[in-house]
N, C-alpha and C positions, 0 to 999 in steps of 0.2 A: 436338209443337207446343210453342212458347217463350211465356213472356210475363216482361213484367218487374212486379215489386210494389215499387210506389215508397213511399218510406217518407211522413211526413206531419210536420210541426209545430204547434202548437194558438200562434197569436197572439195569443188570449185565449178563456177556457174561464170560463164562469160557469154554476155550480150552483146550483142556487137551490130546489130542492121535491123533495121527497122520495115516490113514487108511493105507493097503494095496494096497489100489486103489487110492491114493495122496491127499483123502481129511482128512478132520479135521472133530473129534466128539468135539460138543459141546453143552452145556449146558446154557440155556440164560431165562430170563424173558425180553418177548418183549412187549409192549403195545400200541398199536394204538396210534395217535395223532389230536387232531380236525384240521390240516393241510393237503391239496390234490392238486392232479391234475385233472383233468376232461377230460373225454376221450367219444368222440359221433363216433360212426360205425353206416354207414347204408348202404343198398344192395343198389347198383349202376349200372350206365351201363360200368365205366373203373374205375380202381383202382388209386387212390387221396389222398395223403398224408400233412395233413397241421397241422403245428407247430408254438406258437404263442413265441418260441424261434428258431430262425435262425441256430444257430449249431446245432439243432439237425437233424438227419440223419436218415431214414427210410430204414436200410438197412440187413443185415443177424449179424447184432452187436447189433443192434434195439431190446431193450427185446418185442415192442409191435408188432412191425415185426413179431419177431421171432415165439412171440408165434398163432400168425395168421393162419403162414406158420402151424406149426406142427396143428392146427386146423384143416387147412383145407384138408391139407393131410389124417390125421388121421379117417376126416369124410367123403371124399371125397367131399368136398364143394367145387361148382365150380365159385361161386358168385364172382362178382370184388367188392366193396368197399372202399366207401368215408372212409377217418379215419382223426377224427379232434384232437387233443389234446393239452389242453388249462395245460403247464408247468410252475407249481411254486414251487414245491420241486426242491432245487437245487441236483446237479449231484454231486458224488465222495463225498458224504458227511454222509452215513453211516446214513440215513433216508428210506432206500427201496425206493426211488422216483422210480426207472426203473423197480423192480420187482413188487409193487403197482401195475403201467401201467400196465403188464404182467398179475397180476391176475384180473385186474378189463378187459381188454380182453377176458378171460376164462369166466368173469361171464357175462358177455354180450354174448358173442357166444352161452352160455348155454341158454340164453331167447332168442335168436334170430331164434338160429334152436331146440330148446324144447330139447337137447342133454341130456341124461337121465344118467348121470354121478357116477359112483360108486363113494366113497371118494379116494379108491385106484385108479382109472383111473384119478381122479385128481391131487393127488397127484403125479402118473408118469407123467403127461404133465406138472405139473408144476416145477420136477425137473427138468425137459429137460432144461428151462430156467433158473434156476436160485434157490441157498437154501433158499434164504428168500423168495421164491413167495410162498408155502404152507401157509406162519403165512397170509402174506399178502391179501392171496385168504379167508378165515376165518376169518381174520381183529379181532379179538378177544383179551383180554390179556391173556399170553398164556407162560406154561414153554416149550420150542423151544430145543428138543434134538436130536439126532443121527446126520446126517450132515443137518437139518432143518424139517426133513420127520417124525417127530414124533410131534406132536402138542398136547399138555395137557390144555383146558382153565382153566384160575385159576380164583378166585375171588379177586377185590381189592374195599376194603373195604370204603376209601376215595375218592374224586376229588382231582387232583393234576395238577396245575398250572406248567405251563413249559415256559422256555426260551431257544429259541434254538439262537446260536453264530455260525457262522461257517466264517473260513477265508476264502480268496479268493482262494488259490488253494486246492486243494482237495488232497485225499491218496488214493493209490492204492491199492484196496484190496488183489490184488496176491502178492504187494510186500508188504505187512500188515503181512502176512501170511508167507511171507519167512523169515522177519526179526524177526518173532515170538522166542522166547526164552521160551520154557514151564517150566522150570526149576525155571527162576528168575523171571518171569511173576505174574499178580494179579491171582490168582484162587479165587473169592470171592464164599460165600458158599450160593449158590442157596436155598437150603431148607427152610434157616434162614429169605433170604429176604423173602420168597414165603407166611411162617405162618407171617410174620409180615404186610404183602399188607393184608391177610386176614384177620387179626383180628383188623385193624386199629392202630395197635403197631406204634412206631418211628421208620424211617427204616434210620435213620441217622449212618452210617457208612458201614453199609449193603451194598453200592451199590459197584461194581468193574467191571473192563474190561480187560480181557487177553490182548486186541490187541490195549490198548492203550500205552502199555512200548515201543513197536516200533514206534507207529502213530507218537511217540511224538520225534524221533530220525529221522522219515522222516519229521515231517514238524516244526518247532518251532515256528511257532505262535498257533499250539495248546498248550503248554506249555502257552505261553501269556494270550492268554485266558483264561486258565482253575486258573492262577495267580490272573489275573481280577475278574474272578467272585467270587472267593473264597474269594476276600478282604471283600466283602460285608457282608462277615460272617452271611448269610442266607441260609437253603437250604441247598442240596446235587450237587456236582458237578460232572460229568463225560462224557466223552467222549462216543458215541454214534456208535457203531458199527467198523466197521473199522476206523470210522472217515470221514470227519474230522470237524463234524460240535461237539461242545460241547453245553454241555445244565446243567439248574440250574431246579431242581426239591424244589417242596415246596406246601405245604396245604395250605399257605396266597399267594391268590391273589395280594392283595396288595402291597408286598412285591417281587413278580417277576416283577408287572408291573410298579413298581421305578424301579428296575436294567435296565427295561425294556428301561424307559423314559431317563435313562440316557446314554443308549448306542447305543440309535436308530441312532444316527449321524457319526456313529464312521467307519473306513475302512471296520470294519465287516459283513455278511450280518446277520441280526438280526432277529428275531421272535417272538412274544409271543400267547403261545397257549395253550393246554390245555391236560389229558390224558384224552382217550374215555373209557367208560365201556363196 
């Protein structure tokens, strides 16, 4: 059985408190991206693990591992299984590429063994794994609050043209998180962008991200980049999650797929794509 795990963009991510329990409430608009990786399970006679990139590792760090393991536990599945997946969201780059995997996992398991799933019982399996695998498992656009467990889908009223940028090393979302500063950090106002996706308004300035004031103090080629694209003077630019991939948003096609044509060649690893409804 196939599914596809669509990657995601954060159009604005605000942090703002810090739990009890060491996580972060936040407040984000996330919305799917015509960009995936492809994941085939099928019932087998021993358990087989193949990856069409070599570093990766199929192991209890593995979000498609992991969330297997709590599957099969959980249902008492005693099946072994082929698991193929075919990886083109890059890693460490604040796309949900591992969490994606993770929910397109649960949704396969669910057609494979007809698992009759509350939204609540999905939701606790997929926080097991990870806070963005709820939006991800829903793939929807979506306002994303409490520490990811609360999903609201909203409506966005345009198609929007996306260029994804991300440098070659990535950022660490724990250390994204500790260098967080909530004080001097972006808090952009969520509600503002939300009626404006909806009503087709300009959501030019609208976008922010809490966890890019540090992204950009771990790694300086996101600063480079986000310098680059913004000379173009098209579009909205920001940083995408913890990072570290940046991206230029815009309603002219034409106009991300020049920035497009001219950066294709560049150290950077490049993209152009699209957002999903």
């Amino acid at each position: 059985m196939k599914d596809r795990a669509y990657a995601k963009i954060n159009l604005s991510l605000d942090v703002f408190n810090i739990r009890e329990d060491g996580y972060h409430d936040i407040n984000s608009i996330m919305v799917p991206i015509d960009f995936y990786d492809e994941l085939e399970i099928r019932i087998a006679d021993k358990d087989s693990y193949d990856c069409n990139k070599s570093f990766i590792r199929f192991n209890e760090y593995n979000s498609v591992y992991k969330m297997m393991s709590i599957l099969k536990e959980k249902y008492s599945i005693s099946d072994n299984h082929e698991v193929k997946l075919n990886k083109f969201v890059p890693i460490k780059a604040g796309l949900g590429g591992g969490t994606a995997d993770a929910a397109s996992v649960l949704r396969i398991f669910q057609k494979l063994y007809h698992l009759n799933m509350s939204k609540e019982e999905i939701l606790d399996v997929c926080l097991k794994v990870g806070a963005d695998v709820p939006f991800n498992y829903f793939n929807v656009p979506a306002v994303v609050s409490g520490i990811g467990d609360q999903i609201e889908e909203i409506k966005i009223a345009k198609q929007y043209y996306v260029l994804l940028v991300k440098p070659k090393t990535g950022v660490s979302t724990r250390q994204a998180y500790t260098e967080l500063n909530m004080e001097t950090c972006d808090h952009p106002d969520i509600e503002r962008l939300r009626k404006a996706l909806a009503e087709g308004e300009d959501i030019k300035g609208l976008l922010g991200n809490s966890l890019e004031e540090p992204a950009l103090r771990l790694n300086d080629d996101i600063r480079k980049i986000k310098e680059q694209l913004s000379s173009f003077e098209t579009g909205e630019v920001l940083m995408s999650g913890s990072g570290s991939t940046v991206f230029c948003i815009d309603e002219d096609r034409a106009k991300i797929r020049t920035m497009y044509e001219h950066l294709k060649g560049s150290a950077y690893y490049v993209r152009y794509t699209r957002t999903l409804a």
